[in-house]
C-alpha positions in Angstrom: 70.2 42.1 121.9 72.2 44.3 124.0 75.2 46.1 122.2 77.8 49.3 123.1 76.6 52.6 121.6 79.0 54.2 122.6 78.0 57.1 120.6 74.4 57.6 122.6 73.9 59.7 125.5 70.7 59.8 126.4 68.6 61.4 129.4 72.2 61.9 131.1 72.7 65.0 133.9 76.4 65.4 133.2 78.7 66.3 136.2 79.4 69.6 134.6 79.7 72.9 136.6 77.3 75.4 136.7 76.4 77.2 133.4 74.6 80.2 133.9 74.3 80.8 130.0 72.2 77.8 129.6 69.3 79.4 131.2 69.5 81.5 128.1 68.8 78.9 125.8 65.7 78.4 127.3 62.6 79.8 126.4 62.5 82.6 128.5 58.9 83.1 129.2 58.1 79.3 129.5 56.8 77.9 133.0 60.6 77.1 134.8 59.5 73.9 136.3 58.3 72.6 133.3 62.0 72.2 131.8 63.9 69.9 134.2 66.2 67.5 132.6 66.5 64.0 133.4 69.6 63.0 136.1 70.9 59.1 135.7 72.2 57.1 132.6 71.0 55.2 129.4 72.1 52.1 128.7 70.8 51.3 125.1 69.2 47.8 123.9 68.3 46.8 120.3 64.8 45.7 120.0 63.6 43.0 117.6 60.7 43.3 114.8 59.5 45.9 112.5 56.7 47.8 113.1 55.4 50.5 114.8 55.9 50.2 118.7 52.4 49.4 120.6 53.1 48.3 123.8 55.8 47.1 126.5 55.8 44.9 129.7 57.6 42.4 131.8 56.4 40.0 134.3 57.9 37.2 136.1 61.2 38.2 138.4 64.6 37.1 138.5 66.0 34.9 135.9 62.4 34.3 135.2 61.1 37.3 134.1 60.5 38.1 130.6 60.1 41.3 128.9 56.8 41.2 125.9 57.1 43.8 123.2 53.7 44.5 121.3 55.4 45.7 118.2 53.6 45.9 114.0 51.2 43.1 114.4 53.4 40.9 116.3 53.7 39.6 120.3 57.2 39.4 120.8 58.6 37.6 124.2 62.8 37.9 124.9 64.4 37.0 127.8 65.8 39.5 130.4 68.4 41.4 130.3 69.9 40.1 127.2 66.4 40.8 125.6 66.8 37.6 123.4 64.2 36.5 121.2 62.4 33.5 122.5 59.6 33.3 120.3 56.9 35.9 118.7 52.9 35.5 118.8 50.9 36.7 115.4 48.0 39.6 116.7 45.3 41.2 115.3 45.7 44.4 113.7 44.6 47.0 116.2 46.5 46.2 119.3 47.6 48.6 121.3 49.0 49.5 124.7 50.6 46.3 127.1 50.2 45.6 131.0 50.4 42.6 132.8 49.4 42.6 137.0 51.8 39.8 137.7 49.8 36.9 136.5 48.3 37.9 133.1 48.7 40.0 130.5 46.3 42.3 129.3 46.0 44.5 126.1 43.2 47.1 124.4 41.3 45.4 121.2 38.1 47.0 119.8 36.1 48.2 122.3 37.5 45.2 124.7 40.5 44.3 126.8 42.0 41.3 125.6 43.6 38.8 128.0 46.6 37.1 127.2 48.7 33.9 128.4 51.7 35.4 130.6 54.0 32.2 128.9 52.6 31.8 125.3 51.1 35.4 124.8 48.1 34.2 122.7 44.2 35.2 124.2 42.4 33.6 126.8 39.4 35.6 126.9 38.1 38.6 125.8 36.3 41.5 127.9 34.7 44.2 127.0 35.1 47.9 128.0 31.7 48.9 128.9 31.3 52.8 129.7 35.0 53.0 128.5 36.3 56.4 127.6 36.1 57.0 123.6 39.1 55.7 121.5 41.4 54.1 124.8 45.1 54.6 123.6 46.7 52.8 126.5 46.4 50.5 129.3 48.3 49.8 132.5 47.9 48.4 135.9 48.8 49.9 139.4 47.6 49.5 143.0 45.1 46.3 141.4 43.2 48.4 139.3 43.6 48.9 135.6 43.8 52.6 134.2 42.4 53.5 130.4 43.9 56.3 128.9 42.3 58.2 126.1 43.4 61.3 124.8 44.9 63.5 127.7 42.2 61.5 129.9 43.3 58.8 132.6 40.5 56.8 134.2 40.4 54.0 137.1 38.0 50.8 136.4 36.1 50.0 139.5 36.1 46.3 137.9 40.0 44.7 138.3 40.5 42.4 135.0 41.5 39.8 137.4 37.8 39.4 139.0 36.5 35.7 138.5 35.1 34.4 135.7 32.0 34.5 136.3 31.6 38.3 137.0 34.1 39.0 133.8 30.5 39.2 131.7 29.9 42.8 133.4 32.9 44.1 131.4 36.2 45.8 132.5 35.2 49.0 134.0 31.5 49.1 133.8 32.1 52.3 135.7 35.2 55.1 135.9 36.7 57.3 138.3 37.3 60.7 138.0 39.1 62.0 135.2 42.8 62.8 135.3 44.6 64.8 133.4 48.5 64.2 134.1 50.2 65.4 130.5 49.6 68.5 128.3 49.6 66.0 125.4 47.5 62.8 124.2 48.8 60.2 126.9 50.8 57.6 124.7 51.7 54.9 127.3 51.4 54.1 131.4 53.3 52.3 133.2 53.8 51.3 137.1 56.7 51.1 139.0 54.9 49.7 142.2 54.8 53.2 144.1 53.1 55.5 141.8 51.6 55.3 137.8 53.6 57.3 135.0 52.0 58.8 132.0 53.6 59.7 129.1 53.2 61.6 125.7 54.9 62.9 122.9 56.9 65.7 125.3 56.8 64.8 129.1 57.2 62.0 131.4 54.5 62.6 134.5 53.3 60.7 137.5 49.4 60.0 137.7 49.1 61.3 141.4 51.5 64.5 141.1 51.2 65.0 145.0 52.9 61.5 145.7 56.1 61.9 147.0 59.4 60.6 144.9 62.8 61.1 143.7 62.1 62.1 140.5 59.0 64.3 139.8 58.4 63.9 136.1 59.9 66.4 133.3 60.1 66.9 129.6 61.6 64.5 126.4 64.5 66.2 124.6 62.7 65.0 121.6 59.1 64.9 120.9 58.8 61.4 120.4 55.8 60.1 117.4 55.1 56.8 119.8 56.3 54.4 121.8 55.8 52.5 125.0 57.9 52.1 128.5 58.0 50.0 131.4 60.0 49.9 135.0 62.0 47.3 135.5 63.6 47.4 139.0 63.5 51.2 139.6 64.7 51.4 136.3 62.4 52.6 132.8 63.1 50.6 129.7 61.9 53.3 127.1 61.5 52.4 123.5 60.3 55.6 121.6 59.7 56.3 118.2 61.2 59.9 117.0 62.2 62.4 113.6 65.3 64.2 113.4 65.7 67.5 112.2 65.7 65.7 108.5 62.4 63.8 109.4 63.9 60.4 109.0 62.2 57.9 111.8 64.3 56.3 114.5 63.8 54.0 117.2 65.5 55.0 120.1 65.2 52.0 123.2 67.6 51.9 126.4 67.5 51.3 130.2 67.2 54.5 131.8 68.3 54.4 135.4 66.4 58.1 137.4 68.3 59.6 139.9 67.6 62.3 141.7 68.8 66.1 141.1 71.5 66.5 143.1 70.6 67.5 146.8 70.9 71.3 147.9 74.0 71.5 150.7 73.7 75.2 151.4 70.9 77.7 150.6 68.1 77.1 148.7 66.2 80.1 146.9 62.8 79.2 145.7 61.1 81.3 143.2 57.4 80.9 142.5 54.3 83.1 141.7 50.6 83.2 142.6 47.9 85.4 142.3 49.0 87.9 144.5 52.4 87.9 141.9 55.6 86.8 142.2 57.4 85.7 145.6 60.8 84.2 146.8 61.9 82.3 149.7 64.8 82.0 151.6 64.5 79.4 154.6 62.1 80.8 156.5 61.9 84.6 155.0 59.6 85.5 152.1 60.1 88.5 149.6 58.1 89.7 147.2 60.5 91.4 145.0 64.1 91.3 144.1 65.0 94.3 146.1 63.9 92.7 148.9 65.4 89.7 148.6 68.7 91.1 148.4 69.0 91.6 152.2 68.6 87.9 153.6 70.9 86.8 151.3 73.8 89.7 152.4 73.1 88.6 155.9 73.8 84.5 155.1 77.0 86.0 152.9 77.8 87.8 156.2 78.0 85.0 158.3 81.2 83.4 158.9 78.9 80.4 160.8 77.4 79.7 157.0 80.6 79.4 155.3 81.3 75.7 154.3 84.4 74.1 153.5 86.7 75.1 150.1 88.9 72.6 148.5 92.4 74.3 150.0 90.9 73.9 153.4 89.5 77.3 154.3 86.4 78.6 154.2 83.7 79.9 151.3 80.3 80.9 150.9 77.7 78.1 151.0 76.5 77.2 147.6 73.2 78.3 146.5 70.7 76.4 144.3 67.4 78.1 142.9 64.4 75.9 142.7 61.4 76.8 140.2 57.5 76.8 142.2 55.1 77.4 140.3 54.4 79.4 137.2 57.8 81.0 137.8 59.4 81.5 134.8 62.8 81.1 132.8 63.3 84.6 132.8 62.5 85.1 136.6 64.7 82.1 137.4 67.8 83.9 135.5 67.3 87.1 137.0 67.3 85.6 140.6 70.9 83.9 139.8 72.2 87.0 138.5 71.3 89.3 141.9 72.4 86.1 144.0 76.0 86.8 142.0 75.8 90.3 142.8 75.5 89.7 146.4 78.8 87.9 145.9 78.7 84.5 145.9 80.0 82.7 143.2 78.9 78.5 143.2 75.1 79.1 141.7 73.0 76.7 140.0 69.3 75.6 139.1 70.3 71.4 138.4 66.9 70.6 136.7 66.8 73.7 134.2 70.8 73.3 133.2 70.3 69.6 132.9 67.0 70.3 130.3 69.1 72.5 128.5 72.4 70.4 128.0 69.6 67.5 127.2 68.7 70.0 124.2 72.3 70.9 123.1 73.6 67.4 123.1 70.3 66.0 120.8 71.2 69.3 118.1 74.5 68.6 117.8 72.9 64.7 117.3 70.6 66.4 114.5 67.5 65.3 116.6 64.7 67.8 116.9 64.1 69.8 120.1 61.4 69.8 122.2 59.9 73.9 121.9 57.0 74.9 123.1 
């Protein structure tokens, strides 16, 4: 059941200034655009059984829809939002991962997919994985296909679980696509959220097709979290995850995490990035390829009076500027870039998804949780 705790703050961008110093707390050679902090708010939800957390879903919509948690050796259904317990299901032991594709649900047994009653939860048929990737971990359902994940491995079936009967004897993805590798880690859940499918493990949240355009592209846990499962709810992840603090007690942390977006660039944007030529910046349309160089687009834009925005007393100032990690650009590049950008004199600086990773990281230590350190 839902209740105030007051004392969580979880996954929350706070509307804080600017910080250059927190790009110090960083590690300083690690890939920039790896550390990006999570912008929105948590509400948190207590969750009902013991038991290690195997799988989340929800199907149904409106005052109908029902959230199932897969958690110990239990099927539990509650009502949404108050998550109420309605009723729980006995499993087998074994269970694992949870999906539904808006008529059924579906979770991994041994070496099968097991089909389940969307109303009492209990199996209605049994299919089995044939040419499934060893050990599958997780399960979910996107764009009418059903993706296995096993290990850091993510796999399409060519066979939908919701094929007829009478072709459910060839098994659930007799055949797989191409293997995808979205997280740096063994892929603990999936989960759809009707425009593209998420994949998470222990440290990082990423989308399946990393080229598909959204508002949030996928960053790191402030936590490594031991387990867990996820599911979006209305543009909106309901995250149960299983984590140690710095004393390696076990917690459950679960909450509806609303995403927002980083906050949008209104004046100059500096992009930082390397390749194999070596490391590059750009400024609108001008590329440099060294800090010297970069120096003189950005006295001309603190030259021009037509570039100067709007201060607070009425007058004018210079635009604000926002760096933005590309790839393989480092910490340490990304903090020297704000520091010349000061020199050249102007003052509001900021890189929103490194600064929101590292108050993400302060907040859980001073919470005793453990850090996510590469």
């Amino acid at each position: 059941m839902l209740r105030p705790l007051l004392a969580l703050q979880f996954l929350l961008l706070a509307a804080l200034p600017a910080q250059r110093h927190l790009l110090d707390t960083l590690p300083q050679e690690a890939e920039a655009r790896e550390l990006c902090g999570f912008a929105g708010r948590m509400e948190p939800y207590d969750l009902p059984g013991k038991g290690p957390i195997r799988g989340l879903t929800t199907i149904g919509s409106g005052a109908r829809r029902v959230v199932w948690l897969l958690r110990g050796d239990e099927l539990l259904r509650m009502a949404w939002p108050s998550l109420r317990l309605e009723y729980r299901v006995e499993v087998q032991p074994g269970w694992r991962g949870l999906c539904d594709d808006g008529r059924l649900l579906y979770t991994l047994g041994d070496g099968e997919v097991v089909v389940l009653d969307p109303v009492a939860g209990r199996p209605v048929q049994t299919r089995p994985l044939a040419a499934a990737p060893p050990r599958p971990s997780a399960l979910g359902w996107h764009t009418g296909a059903l993706f296995v994940a096993s290990g850091r491995d993510v796999r399409r079936s060519d066979a939908p679980p919701t094929e007829a009967d009478g072709q459910a004897d060839a098994g659930v993805g007799s055949k797989f696509a191409a293997v995808l590798r979205p997280t740096r880690d063994p892929v603990q859940w999936l989960s759809g959220d009707g425009l593209q499918l998420w994949a998470a493990s222990r440290a990082e949240l990423r989308p399946i097709d990393a080229d598909a355009a959204a508002i949030w592209a996928g960053g790191r846990w402030p936590v490594r979290f031991d387990g867990g499962a996820a599911v979006w709810i209305d543009g909106q992840l309901l995250l149960a995850a299983e984590y140690r603090d710095a004393r390696q007690q076990p917690h459950v942390l679960c909450g509806l995490w609303a995403a927002a977006a980083l906050p949008a660039a209104h004046g100059i944007t500096v992009r930082v990035s390397r390749d194999a030529s070596g490391q590059h910046w750009q400024v609108g349309e001008t590329n440099c390829r060294s800090l010297r160089q970069l120096r003189a687009p950005l006295a001309r834009c603190a030259s021009d009076l037509r570039a100067r925005v709007l201060a607070a007393d009425g007058g004018q100032r210079l635009p604000p500027v926002v760096l933005e990690a590309g790839p393989r650009a480092t910490v340490r590049e990304l903090a020297e870039t704000w520091d010349l950008v000061e020199s050249v004199g102007f003052s509001e600086i900021s890189s929103p998804a490194q600064e929101a990773w590292a108050r993400d990281r302060i907040a859980w230590a001073r919470k005793g949780l453990q850090p996510v350190v590469k």
